[in-house]
C-alpha positions as CSV (number, residue, x, y, z in Angstrom):
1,X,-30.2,16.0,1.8
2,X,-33.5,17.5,0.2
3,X,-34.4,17.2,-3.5
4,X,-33.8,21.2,-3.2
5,X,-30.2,20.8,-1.8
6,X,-29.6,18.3,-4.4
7,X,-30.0,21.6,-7.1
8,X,-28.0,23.6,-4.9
9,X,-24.1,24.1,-5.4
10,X,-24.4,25.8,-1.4
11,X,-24.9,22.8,0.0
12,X,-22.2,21.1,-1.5
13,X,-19.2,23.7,-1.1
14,X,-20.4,24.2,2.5
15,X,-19.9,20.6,2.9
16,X,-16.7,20.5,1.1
17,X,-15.7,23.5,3.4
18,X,-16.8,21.3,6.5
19,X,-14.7,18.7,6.1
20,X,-11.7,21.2,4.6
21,X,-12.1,23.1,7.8
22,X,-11.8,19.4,9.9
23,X,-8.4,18.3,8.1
24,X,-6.8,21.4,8.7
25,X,-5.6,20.3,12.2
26,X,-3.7,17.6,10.5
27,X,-2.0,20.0,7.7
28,X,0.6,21.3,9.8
29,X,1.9,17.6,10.6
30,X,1.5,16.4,7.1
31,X,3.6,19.6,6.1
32,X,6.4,18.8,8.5
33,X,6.4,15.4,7.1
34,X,6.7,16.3,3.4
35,X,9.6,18.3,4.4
36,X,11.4,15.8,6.0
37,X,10.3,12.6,5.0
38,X,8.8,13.2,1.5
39,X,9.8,16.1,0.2
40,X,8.3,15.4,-3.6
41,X,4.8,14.8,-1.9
42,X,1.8,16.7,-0.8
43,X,-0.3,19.4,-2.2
44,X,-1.2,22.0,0.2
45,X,-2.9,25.4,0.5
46,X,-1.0,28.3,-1.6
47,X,0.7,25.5,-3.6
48,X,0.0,26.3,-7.7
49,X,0.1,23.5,-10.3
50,X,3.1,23.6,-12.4
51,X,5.2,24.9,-9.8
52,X,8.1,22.6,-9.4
53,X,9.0,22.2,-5.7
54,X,12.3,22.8,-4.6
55,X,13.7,20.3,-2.2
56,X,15.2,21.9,0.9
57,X,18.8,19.9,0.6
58,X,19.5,22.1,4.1
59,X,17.3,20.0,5.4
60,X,17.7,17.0,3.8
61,X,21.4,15.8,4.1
62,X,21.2,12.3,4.8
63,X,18.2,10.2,1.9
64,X,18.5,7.3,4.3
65,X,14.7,8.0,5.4
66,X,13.0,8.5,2.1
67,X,15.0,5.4,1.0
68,X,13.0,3.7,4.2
69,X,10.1,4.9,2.3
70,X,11.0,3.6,-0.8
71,X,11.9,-0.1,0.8
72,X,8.5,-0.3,2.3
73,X,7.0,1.1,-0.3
74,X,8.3,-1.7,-2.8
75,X,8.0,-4.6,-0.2
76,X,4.4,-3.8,0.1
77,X,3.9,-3.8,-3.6
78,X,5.7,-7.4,-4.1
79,X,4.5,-8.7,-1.2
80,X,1.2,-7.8,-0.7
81,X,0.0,-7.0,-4.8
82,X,2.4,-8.2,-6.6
83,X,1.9,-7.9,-10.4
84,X,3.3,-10.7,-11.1
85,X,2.0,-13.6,-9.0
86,X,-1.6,-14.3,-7.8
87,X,-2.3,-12.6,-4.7
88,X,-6.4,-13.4,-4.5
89,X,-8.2,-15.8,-4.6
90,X,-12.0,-16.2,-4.9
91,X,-14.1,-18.7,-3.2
92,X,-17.5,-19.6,-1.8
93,X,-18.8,-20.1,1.7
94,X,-20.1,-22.7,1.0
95,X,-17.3,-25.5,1.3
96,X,-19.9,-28.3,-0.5
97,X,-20.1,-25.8,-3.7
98,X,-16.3,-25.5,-3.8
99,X,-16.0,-29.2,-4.6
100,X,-17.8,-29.0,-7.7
101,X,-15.2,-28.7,-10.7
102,X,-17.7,-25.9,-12.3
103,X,-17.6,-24.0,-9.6
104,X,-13.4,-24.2,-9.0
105,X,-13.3,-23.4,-13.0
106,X,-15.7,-20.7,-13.1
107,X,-13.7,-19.1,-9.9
108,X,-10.5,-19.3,-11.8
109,X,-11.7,-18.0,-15.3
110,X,-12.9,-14.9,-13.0
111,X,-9.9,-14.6,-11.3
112,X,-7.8,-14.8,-14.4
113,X,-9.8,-12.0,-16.1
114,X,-9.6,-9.6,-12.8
115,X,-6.0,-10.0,-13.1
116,X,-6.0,-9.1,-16.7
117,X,-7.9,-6.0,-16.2
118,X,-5.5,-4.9,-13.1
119,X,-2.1,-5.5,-15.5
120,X,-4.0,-3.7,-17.8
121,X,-4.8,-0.7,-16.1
122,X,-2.3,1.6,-13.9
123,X,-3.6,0.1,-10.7
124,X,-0.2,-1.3,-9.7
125,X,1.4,1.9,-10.3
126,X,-0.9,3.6,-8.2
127,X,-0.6,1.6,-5.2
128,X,3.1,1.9,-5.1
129,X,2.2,5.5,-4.8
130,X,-0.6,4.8,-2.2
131,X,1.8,2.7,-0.4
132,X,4.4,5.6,0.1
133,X,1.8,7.8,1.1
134,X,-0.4,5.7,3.8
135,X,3.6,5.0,5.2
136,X,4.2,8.7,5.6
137,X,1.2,10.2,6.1
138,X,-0.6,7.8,7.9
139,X,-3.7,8.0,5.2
140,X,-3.7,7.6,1.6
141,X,-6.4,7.4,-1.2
142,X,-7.2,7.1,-4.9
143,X,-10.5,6.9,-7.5
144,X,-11.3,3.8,-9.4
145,X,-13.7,4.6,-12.1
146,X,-14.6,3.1,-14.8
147,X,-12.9,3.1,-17.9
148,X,-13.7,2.5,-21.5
149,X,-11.2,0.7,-22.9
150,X,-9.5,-0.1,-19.7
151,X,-12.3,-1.4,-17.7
152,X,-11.3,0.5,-15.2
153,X,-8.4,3.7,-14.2
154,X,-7.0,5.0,-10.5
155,X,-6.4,8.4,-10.4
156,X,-4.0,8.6,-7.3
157,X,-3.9,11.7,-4.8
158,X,-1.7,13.3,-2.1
159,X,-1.9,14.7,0.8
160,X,-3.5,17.9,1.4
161,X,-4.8,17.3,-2.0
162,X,-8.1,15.8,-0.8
163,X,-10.4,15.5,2.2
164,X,-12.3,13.0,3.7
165,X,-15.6,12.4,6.8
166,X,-16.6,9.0,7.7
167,X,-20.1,7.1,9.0
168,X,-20.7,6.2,12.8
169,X,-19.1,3.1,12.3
170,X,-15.8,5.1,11.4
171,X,-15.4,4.0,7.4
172,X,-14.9,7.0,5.3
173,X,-17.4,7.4,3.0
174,X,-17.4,11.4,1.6
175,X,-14.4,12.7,-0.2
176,X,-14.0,16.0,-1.3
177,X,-11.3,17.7,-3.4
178,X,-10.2,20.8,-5.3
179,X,-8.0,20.8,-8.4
180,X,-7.2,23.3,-11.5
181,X,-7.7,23.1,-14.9
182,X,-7.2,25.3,-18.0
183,X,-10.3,26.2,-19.4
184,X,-9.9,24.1,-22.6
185,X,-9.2,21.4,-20.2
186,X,-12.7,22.3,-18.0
187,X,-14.5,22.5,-21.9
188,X,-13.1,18.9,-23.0
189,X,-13.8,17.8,-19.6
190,X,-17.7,19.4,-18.6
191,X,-18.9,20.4,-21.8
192,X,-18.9,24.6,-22.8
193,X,-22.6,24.7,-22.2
194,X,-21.8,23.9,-17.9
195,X,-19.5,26.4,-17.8
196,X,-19.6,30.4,-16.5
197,X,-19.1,32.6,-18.9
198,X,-15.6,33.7,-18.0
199,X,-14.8,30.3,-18.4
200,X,-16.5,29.7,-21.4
201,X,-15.0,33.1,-23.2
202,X,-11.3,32.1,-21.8
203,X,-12.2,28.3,-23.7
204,X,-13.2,30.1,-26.4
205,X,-10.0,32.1,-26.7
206,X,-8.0,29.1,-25.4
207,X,-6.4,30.9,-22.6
208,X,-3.6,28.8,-20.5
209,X,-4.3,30.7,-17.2
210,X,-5.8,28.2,-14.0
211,X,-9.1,27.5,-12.8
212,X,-9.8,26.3,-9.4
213,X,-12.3,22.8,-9.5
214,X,-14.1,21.4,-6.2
215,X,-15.4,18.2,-6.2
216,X,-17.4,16.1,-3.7
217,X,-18.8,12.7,-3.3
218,X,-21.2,12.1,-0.6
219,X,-24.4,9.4,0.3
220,X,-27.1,10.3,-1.4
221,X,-29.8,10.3,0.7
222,X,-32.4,10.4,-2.4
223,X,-30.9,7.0,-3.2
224,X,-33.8,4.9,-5.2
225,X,-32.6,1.6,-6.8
226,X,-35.7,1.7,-8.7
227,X,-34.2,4.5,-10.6
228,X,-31.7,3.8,-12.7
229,X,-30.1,7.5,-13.3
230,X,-27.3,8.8,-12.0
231,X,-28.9,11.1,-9.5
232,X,-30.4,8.3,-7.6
233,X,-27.6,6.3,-7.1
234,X,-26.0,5.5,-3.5
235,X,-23.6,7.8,-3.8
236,X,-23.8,11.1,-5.8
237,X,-20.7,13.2,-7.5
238,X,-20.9,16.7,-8.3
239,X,-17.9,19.3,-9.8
240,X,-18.3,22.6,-9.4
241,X,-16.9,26.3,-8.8
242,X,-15.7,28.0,-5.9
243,X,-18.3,30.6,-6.9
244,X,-21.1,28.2,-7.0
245,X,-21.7,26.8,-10.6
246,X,-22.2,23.5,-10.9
247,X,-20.1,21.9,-13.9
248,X,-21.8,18.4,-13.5
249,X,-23.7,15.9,-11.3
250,X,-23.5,12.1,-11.6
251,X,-23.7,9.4,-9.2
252,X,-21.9,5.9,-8.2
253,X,-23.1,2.6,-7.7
254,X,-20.1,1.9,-5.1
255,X,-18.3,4.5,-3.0
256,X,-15.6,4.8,-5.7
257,X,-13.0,6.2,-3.3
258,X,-10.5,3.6,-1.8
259,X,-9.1,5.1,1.0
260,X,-7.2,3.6,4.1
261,X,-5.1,5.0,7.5
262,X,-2.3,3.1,8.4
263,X,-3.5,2.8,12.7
264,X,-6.7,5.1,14.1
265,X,-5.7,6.4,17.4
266,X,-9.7,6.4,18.1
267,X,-13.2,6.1,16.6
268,X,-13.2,10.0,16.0
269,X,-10.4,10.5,14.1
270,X,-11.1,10.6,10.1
271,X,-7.3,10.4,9.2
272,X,-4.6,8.2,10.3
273,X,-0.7,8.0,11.6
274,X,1.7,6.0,10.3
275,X,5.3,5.1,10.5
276,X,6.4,8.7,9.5
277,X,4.7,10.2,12.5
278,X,7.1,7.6,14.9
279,X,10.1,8.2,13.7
280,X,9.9,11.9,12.5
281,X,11.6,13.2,15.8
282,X,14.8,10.1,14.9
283,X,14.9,12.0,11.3
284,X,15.2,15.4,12.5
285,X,18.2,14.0,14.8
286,X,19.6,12.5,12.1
287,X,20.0,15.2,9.8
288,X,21.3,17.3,12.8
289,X,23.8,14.5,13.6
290,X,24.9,15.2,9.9
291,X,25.3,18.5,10.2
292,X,27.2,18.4,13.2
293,X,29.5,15.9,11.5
294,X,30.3,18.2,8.5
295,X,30.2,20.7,10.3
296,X,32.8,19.3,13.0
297,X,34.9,17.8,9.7
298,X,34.8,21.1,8.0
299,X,36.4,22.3,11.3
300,X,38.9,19.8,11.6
301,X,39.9,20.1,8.3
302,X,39.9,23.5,7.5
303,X,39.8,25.2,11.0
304,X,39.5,29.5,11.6
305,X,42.7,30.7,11.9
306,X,45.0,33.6,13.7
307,X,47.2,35.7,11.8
308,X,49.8,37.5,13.3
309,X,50.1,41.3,12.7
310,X,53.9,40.9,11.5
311,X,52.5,38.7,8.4
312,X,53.2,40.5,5.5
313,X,50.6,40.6,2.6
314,X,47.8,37.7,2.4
315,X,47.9,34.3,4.3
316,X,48.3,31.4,2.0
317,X,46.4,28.6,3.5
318,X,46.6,26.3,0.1
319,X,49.0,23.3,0.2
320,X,52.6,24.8,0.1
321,X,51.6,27.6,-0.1
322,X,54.2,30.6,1.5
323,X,53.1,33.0,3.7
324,X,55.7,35.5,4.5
325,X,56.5,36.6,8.4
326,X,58.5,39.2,9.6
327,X,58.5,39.0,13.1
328,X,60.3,37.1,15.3
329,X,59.7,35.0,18.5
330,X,58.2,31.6,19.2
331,X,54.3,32.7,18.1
332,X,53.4,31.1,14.6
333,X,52.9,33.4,12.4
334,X,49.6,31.6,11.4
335,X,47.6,29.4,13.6
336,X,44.2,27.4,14.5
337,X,42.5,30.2,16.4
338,X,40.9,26.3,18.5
339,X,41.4,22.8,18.3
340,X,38.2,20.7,17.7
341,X,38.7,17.2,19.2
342,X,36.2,15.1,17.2
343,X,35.6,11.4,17.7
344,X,34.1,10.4,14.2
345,X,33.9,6.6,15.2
346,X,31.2,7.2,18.0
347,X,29.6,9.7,16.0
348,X,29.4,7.5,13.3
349,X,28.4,5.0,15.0
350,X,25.2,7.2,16.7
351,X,24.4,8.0,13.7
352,X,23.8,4.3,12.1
353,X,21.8,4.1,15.6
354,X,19.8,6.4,14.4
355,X,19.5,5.1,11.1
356,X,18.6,1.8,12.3
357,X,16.0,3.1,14.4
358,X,14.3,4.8,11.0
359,X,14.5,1.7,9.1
360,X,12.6,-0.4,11.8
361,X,10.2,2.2,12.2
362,X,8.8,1.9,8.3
363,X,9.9,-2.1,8.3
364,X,12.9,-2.2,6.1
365,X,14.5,-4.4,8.3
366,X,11.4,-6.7,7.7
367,X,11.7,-6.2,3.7
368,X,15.4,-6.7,3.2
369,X,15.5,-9.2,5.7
370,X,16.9,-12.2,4.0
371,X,19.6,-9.7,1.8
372,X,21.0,-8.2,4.9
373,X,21.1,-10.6,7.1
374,X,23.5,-13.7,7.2
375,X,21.7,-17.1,7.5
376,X,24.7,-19.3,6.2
377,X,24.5,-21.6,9.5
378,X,20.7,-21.6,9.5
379,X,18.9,-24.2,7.9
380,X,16.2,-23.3,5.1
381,X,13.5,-23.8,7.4
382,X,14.8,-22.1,9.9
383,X,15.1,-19.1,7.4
384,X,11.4,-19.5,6.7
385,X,10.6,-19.1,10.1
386,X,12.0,-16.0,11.0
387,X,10.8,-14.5,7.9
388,X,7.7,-15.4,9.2
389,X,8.0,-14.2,12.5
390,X,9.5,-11.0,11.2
391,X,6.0,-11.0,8.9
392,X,3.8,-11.3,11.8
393,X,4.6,-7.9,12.7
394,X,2.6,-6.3,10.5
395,X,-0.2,-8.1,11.7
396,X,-2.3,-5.5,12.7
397,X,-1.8,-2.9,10.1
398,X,-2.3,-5.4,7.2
399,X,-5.7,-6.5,8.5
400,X,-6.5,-2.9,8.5
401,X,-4.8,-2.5,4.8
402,X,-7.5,-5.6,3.8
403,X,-10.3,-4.2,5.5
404,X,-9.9,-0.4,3.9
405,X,-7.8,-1.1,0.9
406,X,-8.1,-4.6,-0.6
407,X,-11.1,-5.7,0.1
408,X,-12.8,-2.4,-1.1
409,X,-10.8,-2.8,-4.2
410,X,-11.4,-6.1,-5.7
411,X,-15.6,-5.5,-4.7
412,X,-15.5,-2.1,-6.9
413,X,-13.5,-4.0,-10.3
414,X,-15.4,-7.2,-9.8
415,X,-19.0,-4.6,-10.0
416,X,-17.8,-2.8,-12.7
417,X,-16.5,-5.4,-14.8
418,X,-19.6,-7.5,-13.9
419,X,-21.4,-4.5,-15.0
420,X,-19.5,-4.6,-18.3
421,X,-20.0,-8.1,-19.4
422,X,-16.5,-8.7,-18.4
423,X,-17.6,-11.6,-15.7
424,X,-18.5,-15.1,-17.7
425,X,-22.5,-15.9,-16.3
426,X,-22.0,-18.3,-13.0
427,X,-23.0,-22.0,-12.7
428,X,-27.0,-21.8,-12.3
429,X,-26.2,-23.7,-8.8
430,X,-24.3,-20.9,-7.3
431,X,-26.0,-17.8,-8.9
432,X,-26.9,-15.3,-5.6
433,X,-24.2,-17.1,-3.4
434,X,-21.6,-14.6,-1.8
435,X,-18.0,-14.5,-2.7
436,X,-15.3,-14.7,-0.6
437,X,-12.3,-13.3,-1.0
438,X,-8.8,-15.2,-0.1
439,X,-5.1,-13.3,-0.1
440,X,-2.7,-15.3,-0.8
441,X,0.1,-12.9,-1.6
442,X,3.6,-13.4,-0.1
443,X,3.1,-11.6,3.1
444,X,-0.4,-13.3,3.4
445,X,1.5,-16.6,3.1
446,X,3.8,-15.7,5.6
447,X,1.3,-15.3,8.4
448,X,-1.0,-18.3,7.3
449,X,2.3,-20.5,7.6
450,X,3.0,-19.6,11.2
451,X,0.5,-22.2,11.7
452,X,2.0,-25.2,8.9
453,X,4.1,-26.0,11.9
454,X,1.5,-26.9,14.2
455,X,-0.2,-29.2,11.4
456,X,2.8,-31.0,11.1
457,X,3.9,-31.3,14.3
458,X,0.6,-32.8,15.3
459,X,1.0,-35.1,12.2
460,X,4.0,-36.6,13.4
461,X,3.1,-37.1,16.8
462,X,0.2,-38.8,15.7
463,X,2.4,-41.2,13.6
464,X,4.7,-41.4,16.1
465,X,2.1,-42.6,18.8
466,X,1.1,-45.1,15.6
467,X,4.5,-46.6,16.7
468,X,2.3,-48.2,19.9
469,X,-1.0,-48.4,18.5
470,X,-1.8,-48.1,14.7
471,X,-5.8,-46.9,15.6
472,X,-5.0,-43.9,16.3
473,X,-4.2,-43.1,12.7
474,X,-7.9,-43.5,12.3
475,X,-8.2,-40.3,14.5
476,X,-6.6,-38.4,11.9
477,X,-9.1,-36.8,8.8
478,X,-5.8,-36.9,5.9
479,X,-8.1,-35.0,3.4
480,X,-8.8,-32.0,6.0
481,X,-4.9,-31.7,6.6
482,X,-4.2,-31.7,3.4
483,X,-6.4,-29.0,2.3
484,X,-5.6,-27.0,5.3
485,X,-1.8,-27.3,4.7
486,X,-2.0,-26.3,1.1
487,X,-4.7,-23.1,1.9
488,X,-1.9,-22.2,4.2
489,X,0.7,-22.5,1.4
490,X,-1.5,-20.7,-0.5
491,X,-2.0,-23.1,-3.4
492,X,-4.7,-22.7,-5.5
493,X,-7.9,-24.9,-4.8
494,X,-8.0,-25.1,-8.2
495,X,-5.2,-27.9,-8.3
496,X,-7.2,-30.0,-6.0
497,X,-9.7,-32.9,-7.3
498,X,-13.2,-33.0,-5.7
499,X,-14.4,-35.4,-3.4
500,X,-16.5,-37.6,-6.0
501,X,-12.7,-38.0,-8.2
502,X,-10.7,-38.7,-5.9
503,X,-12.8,-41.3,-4.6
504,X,-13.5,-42.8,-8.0
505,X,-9.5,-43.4,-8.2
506,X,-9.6,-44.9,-4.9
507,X,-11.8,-47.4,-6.0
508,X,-10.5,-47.8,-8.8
509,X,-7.0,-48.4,-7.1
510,X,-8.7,-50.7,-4.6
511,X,-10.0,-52.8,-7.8
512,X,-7.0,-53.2,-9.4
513,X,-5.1,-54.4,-6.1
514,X,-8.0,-56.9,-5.6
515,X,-7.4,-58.3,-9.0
516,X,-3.8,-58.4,-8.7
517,X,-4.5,-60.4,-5.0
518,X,-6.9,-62.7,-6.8
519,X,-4.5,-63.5,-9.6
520,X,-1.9,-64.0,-7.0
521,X,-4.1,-66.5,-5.1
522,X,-5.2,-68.5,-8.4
523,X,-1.3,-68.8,-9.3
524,X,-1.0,-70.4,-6.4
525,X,-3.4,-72.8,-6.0
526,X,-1.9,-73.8,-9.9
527,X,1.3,-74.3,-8.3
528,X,-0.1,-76.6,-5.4
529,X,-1.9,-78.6,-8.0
């Protein structure tokens, strides 16, 4: 990107138009999935804002698979970000600095506050959103920028709604969209001065009709940390018309975007699939399955009929109701024209097949596993462990969700708060260490504990072979297992006393039982005497 392109509104909209024209092979999919999956999602070309979307209830007889949605939608929120338990924590790399109780409290004091900001802004909202979307669609995204009396605010986006490219190494780093304000909105918004004059004289006259808005965020490739304006930042943000005028240029420290794919099928694609592209073939059968059943009810109850010629007047087919018959013979008068022979118990019972199969597909099983299920003659351990088995399902796709989602989202609050004066000034002894970021949210717990049974099964052999010989003990490191065991329960570091405390009370334990022996020993040698 020259200096020259960097003036030039060309080079932007041809790169918006570059990647617009690369996401169009994945519209048609995401559009088949809105209809059948989400039907109150997505944003697509000829769509106008204001226009309330009419859900095709032809289509859409049985909810079961947006309720899917909705399930792992609200598992991921609780167990992954929960609002309201800790689901981070922040450490160093350095295991020697973590023992200093400076360290621990400044950690804790800038945890705290990052959780304050997060209930503070509409962050959690938004990811119950972004959840429902990277489940469908396979790729979901928002902005985080920074906010003044928030710190910072998400402004979520669907699909179709937005486009994105990523670097060699396949992380998406451009984002482009296009949007429509009013032009009061685009004055208030970009100032009357950056606007075309059509715009500026419908402002002016405060006209209600739309205006289309592109937008694109790129590397900026006149980056220059000695500069300290926006243009020369890493990343550079400019609005402007599909004509050509630019409404404004600014820039961002971070890639402000926080975009993630549920599973890449390969290092090319820029978009992802996700549990609505398995199972969207099982929720077309499905809502065929319900037709046929109504279809086959409506028969059954209410089949077409024959009517003689010898009826006289109209046929009455309402409960008692008399239909007069002046012929004669053994031929009803009125009769099913067929019989329908319909077995509702196996079609029932292919459709909660089918149902089932859409409820694995997007985890529900996994999320409602200890409502639905009946565990009365398991033990509570027991319980735990096939929750956690049940957990380590999502292996892959979480890793994926830390990598592009959560990782990218505490770096981005801690910088801007930082930025703000919102981070207390670190210990002088760990100022330009690196940061490292532990989950410990429910479903993070889950998977860490899959390996609490292998700590304490080793512990008890180890005092079981103590039985024979009590050295072996000395094998065992009972510090290291315990902070091991609790890092996997996911208790707080914080909780635990450094090294140089906890050996002071172990000396000062160790004194008190010497005295005690001492006394012991003088009373008796008294009562010898």
């Amino acid at each position: 990107m020259t200096s020259q392109n960097m003036q030039n509104a060309d080079y932007f909209r041809t790169r918006y138009e570059e990647m617009k024209t690369q996401s169009r092979d994945w519209q048609s999919a995401w559009k088949e999935l809105a209809r059948y999956i989400a039907p109150t999602r997505g944003f697509f070309e000829g769509d106008r804002p204001g226009d309330g979307r009419k859900i095709d209830h032809r289509t859409l007889i049985d909810s079961d698979p947006l309720m899917a949605v909705e399930v792992l939608s609200a598992g991921m929120v609780s167990g992954l970000t929960s609002p309201g338990r800790t689901w981070f924590e922040l450490s160093l790399a350095d295991g020697e600095m973590m023992k200093q109780s400076a360290v621990r409290a400044w950690l804790y004091e800038v945890r705290r506050r990052m959780e304050e900001v997060f209930a503070r802004s509409n962050v959690y909202n938004t990811l119950h959103g972004f959840y429902q979307e990277i489940s469908v669609f396979g790729t979901a995204a928002f902005l985080l920028e920074e906010d003044f009396d928030r710190v910072i605010n998400c402004r979520s986006f669907t699909a179709g709604e937005y486009v994105l490219d990523c670097d060699g190494q396949g992380r998406v780093n451009a984002f482009g969209r296009e949007f429509w304000l009013t032009a009061p909105q685009m004055k208030q918004q970009f100032g009357a001065e950056n606007l075309p004059q059509n715009i500026r004289r419908a402002a002016q006259e405060n006209r209600s009709g739309w205006f289309k808005v592109q937008h694109v965020i790129l590397p900026n490739e006149q980056a220059d940390e000695s500069k300290l304006d926006q243009l020369h930042m890493p990343y550079i943000s400019v609005y402007f018309t599909p004509q050509g005028d630019i409404l404004r240029r600014g820039g961002y420290r971070e890639f402000p975007v926080i975009a993630a794919r549920w599973e890449v099928r390969n290092s090319c694609d820029v978009y992802g699939r996700g549990p609505g592209w398995k199972c969207l073939g099982d929720v077309k059968m499905l809502q065929k399955m319900q037709k046929t059943k109504l279809v086959a009810l409506d028969k059954n109850t209410n089949p077409p009929m024959m009517v003689s010629a010898n009826v006289q007047g109209e046929v009455n087919l309402l409960p008692g109701g008399l239909t007069r018959y002046s012929g004669s013979g053994s031929d009803a008068a009125v009769k099913p024209a067929y019989q329908v022979p319909v077995d509702l118990n196996a079609l029932e019972q292919s459709i909660e097949r089918v149902k089932q199969t859409i409820k694995s597909q997007f985890f529900a099983d996994v999320f409602l596993m200890l409502s639905t299920q009946n565990f009365t003659r398991m033990t509570a351990t027991e319980v735990a462990e096939r929750h956690q088995e049940k957990m380590l399902v999502l292996g892959p796709v979480l890793e994926r969700l830390k990598n592009e989602l959560l990782d990218p989202l505490i770096e981005r609050t801690f910088a801007l708060m930082y930025r703000r004066g919102v981070i207390p000034l670190p210990p002088p002894e760990i100022q330009g260490q690196d940061l490292k970021v532990q989950y410990v949210s429910m479903i993070a717990q889950a998977q860490k504990q899959s390996g609490m049974a292998a700590l304490q099964q080793g512990i008890s052999f180890t005092t079981a072979l103590a039985q024979g010989n009590p050295q072996v003990i000395d094998k065992i490191n009972f510090d290291a297992a315990l902070e091991e065991g609790l890092e996997m329960l996911g208790v707080s570091p914080s909780v635990l006393r450094s090294d140089e405390e906890a050996a002071q009370i172990r000396r000062q334990r160790q004194q008190v039982l010497l005295a005690q022996a001492n006394a012991q020993t003088k009373n008796a040698s008294a009562a010898d005497k």
